[in-house]
N, C-alpha and C positions, 0 to 999 in steps of 0.2 A: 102481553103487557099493554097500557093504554098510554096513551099520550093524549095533549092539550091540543087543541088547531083550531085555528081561526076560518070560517067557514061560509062564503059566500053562498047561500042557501037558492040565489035567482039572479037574474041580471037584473041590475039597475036596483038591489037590495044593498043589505048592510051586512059586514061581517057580526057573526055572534059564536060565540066560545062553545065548542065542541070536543067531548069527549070521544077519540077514534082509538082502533086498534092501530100497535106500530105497526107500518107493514114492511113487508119483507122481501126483499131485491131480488127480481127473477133474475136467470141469465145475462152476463156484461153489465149488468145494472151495480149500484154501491147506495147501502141506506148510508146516511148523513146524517147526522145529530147534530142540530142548530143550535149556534150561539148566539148568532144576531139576523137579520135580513133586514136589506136597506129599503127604503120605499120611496117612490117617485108616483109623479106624472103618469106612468104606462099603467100602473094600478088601476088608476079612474078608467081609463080606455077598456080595460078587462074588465072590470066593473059591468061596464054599460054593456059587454058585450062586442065591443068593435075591434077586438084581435081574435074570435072566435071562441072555439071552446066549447065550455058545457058546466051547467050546476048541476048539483052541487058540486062545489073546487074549494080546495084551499088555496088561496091564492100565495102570491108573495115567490118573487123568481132571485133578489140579489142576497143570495145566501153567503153562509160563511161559517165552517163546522170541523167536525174531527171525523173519520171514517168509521161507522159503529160495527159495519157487516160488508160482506159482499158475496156479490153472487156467483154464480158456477161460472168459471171460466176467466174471470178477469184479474189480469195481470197488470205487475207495477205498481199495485198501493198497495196498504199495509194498515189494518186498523188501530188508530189513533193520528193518521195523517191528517195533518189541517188543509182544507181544501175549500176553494169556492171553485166558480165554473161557468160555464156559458149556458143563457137558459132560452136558446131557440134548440129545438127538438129535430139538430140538421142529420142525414143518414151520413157523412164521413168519407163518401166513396162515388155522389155522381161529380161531372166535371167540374163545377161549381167549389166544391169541398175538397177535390184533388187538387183545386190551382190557389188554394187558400182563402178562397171567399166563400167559406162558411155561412156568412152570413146572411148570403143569395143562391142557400141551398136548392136545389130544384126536386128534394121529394120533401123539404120541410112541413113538418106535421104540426106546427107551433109553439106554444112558450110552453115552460115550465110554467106551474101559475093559472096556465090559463086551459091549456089539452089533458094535463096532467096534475096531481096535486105538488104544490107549490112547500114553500118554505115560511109561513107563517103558521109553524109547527115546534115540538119539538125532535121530531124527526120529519127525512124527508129523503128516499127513493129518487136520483138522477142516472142516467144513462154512462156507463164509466167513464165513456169519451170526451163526455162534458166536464171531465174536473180540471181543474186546474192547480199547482201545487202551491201553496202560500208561503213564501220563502222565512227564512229566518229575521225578523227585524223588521216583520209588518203585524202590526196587531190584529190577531183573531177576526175582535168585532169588528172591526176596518175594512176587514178584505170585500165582503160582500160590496159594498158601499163603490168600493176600487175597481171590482168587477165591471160596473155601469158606470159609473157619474165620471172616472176618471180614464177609463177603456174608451168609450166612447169617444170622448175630447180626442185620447190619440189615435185613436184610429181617423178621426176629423186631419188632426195636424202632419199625419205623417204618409199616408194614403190616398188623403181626398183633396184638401187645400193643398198638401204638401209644401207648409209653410217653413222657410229660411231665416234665418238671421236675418234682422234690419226691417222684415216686411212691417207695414203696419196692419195690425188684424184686430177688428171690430167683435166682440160678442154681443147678439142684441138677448136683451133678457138675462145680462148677467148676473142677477141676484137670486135667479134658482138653482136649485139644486144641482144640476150639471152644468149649469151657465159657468159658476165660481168655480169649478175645476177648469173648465175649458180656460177659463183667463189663469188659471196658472199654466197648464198646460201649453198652452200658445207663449207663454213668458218662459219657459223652459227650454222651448223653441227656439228662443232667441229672440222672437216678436216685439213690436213697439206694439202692447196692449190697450186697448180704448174697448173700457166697460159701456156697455149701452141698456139703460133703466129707465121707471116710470114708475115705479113705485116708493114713496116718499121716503117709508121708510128701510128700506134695502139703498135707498141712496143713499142714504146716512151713515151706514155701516158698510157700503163700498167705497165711502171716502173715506176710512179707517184704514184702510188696505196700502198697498205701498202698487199705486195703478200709475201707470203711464198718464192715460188720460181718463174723464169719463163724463159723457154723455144724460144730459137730463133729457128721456125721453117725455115727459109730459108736457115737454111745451110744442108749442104751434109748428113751429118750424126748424125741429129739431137736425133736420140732414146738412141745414145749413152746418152746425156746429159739430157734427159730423166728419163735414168735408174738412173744417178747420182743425178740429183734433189732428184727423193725418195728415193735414201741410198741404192737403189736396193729394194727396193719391193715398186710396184708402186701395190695400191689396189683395185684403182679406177680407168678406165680411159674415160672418155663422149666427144661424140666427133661431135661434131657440121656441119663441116665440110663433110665427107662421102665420099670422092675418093677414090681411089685404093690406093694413097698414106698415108695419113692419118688413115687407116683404118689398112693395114696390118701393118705400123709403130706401133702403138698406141698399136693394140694387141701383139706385141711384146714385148715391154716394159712390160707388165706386168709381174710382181709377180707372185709369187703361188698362190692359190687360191683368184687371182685378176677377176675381172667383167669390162669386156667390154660394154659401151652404143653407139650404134645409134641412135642419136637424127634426124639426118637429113642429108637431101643431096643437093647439090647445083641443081638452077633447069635444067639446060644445062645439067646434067648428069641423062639422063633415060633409056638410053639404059642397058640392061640386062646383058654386058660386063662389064661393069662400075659397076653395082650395086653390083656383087661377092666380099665376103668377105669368103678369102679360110685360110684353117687352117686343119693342120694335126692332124686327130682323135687323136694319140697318144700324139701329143702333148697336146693338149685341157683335156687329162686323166692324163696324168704324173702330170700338174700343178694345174690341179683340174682348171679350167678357163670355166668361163661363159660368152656367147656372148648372148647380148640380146638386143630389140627392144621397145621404148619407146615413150609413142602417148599422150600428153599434159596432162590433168588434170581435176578432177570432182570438180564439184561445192564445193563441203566440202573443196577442197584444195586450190580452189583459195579464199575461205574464210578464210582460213591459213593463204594465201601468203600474204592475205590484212591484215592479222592482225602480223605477221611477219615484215611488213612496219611501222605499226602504233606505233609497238615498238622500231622502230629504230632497227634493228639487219638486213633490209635489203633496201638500199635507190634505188629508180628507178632512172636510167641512162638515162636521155633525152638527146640525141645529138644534136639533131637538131627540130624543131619547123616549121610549113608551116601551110598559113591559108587554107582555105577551098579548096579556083579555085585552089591553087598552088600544087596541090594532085598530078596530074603527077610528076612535079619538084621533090616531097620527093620519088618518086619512082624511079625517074630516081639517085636519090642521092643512095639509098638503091643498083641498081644494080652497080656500082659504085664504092659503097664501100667505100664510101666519107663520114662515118656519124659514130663515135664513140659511140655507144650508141643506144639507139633505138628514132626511130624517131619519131615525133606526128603530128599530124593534126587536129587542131585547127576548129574545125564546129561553133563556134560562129562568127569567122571574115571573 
């Protein structure tokens, strides 16, 4: 039987519509029949090649589907299970993956997506371990989306800032697509939320939102107004974005014993110049200030995140919608910048 898949031919190329064979789930493995997969930021990075890999690939890792098949041996699903999943390619079993930090597996082999064919399919072959079950009273096409943009935020709030009631917590770059979850996310928390922007129009449409405070990041001397959003003691501050600018600003603003996150960096900035985030010893001791590094979410969390959804306390933010062929299109929208929200891609049409 053939299916549809979008098909990343080279690095630093464009997706073009390919007709493949389904294929069919060795050992512990489950084929997937996709209904939707979310797309972000980390696409372009796979794109150019900078999360490794190999073409040709079907790209596309935040899926979300029903179980079509499975392979010899695996236990616990059942076909027609709705399932999305985790798409780092962890082995389950060295220490790393035994103390629940999956996500700093130590024989990691890579993404879905990017090692293996991906989810901009209408089928798609994951490892069993990787699913995750999509509970009753989260939509289908949502879950994929739930997976990354809303897993990752709490994995940020509950594990790494481990933010409380009352703190004030900053997101810079909160008008993309994981940004706008993390700012509900940290509000679910309990958090006094301060959205942090520069793009005219995402500011527009983040003062539509029911925000604490928010932050115009394009003018001159934005930390000022930063500081003043949290009353002077910023607690929290996650910052999506990752330039030179963004980064030394952000740390700045902080409070005393305030927590700095790097969630990510735009993918144009690789160079080793760029990626320095400098800070003076003594200062980082006077204020008591943590700077730290934050890498998506374990299966346990996006079974959180989906249940988080299901109670209403966190809605997925779809910008934009593209059916299957039109995969390039949502990616060229993503680098762009043109898509409030996170994007989807629709593998049934």
């Amino acid at each position: 039987m053939q299916m549809r898949a979008m098909v990343l031919e080279e690095f630093g190329g464009t997706l073009k519509l390919h007709s493949r064979q389904v294929p069919e789930p060795a050992p512990a493995e489950v084929l997937v029949q996709v209904v939707a997969c979310g797309a972000g930021l980390t696409l372009e990075s796979i794109r150019l090649g900078h999360l490794g890999g190999s073409t040709p690939r079907i790209m596309g890792h935040e899926y979300a589907g029903t179980v079509a098949a499975l392979g010899a041996g695996v236990e616990g699903w059942q076909i027609g299970d709705a399932v999305t999943g985790s798409f780092y390619l962890f082995c389950g079993s060295c220490t790393m993956c035994a103390s629940g930090r999956e996500m700093l597996c130590s024989n990691n082999k890579g993404n879905i997506g990017a090692r293996i064919d991906g989810a901009f399919a209408e089928y798609v072959v994951v490892p069993a371990r990787n699913l995750v079950r999509i509970p009753t009273g989260v939509a289908l096409r949502e879950a994929g989306i739930i997976a990354d943009a809303v897993a990752t935020p709490y994995h940020i709030a509950r594990e790494r800032a481990r933010i409380v009631a009352g703190q004030r917590v900053a997101v810079i770059g909160a008008g993309g697509g994981v940004g706008l979850h993390m700012l509900q996310v940290a509000k679910a928390f309990g958090a006094f939320v301060i959205a942090v922007e520069r793009d005219a129009a995402k500011l527009v449409r983040l003062r539509e939102m029911q925000l604490d405070a928010l932050v115009d990041a394009s003018v001159e001397n934005w930390q000022a107004d930063l500081v003043a959003a949290a009353e002077g003691q910023l607690d929290t501050c996650i910052d999506f974005v990752g330039t030179p600018l963004t980064t030394s600003t952000g740390l700045a603003a902080l409070g005393r014993g305030g927590t700095f996150v790097i969630v990510g960096t735009l993918p144009g900035l690789r160079s080793d110049k760029n990626a320095v985030i400098s800070a003076a010893p003594m200062y980082l001791i006077n204020k008591e200030l943590t700077i730290m590094g934050t890498r998506y979410a374990t299966r346990a969390e996006i079974a959180h995140s989906l249940q988080l959804v299901r109670d209403g306390k966190v809605k997925p933010m779809i910008g934009a919608s593209f059916p299957l062929a039109q995969a390039e299109d949502a990616l060229e929208a993503i680098r762009r910048n043109q898509v409030f929200g996170r994007v989807l891609i629709d593998c049934t049409v």
